[in-house]
Structure formats: structure tokens, C-alpha cells
C-alpha positions, 0 to 999 in steps of 0.5 A: 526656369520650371522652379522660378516659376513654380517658386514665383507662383507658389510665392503669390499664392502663398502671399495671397493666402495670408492677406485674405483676411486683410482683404477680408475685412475691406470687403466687409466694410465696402458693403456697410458703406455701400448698405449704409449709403444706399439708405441714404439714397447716395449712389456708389460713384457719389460715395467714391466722390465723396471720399477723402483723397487719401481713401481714394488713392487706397482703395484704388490701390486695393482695388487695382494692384495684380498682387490683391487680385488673387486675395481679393476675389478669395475675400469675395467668395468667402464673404459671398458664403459667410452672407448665404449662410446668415441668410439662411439661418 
């Protein structure tokens, strides 16, 4: 029962390390959406009302799938890094 757990964990772990860059690069894009329409003066419960159906359903999914969650918050804190270091420079 120890090793279907271990090999189930390592699975997802595994998994999660592969889609970062996947989620990596939804993360980027909600932040231009979100910077682009906050010029706008458009406020982000009207960005998501403004969206296709076919993107709501997607980012839903992406947003809130248990198999994302792990890649998503990695994608988060790497994005978060990658910004502090523009900021810097």
C-alpha cells in the first residue's frame, strides 16, 4: 500500500513538473489581460464576463482541476521571481 502511494505521489509530482511551463505561460497571459484591461478601467469579474464561453469553461478547468494545482502554484512563484528580477535590473 506504501509504494501505490509513493509511485502515485511521485506520478503527480512528476506530472505537475512537466506542465509548469504549460501553466507557465497561462500565468504570463492572465497578467497582460489583467495590466492590458486594468488601463482599460475594466475590472477582472468584467474581464471574466467578458470572455468567450469557451474561455471561461478553460480557465475554470485550469484554474480549478486538483491535477493543475501543484504546477499552478509553481508557475506562480516562478513567474513572481522572473518579475522581481525585471523589477531589478
Amino acid at each position: 500500500m506504501n509504494e501505490v502511494l509513493m509511485i502515485f505521489v511521485g506520478s503527480y509530482i512528476l506530472l505537475s513538473l512537466i506542465l509548469i511551463p504549460f501553466q507557465y505561460r497561462y500565468v504570463e497571459q492572465m497578467e497582460k489581460m489583467r495590466k492590458v484591461n486594468e488601463k482599460k478601467g475594466i475590472s477582472q469579474s468584467e474581464m471574466m464576463e467578458n470572455m468567450k464561453f469557451e474561455e471561461q469553461i478553460l480557465h475554470a478547468n485550469v484554474q480549478g482541476s486538483m491535477i493543475f494545482f501543484l504546477a499552478n502554484i509553481l508557475a506562480t512563484i516562478v513567474y513572481k521571481m522572473k518579475q522581481r528580477q525585471k523589477v531589478a535590473r
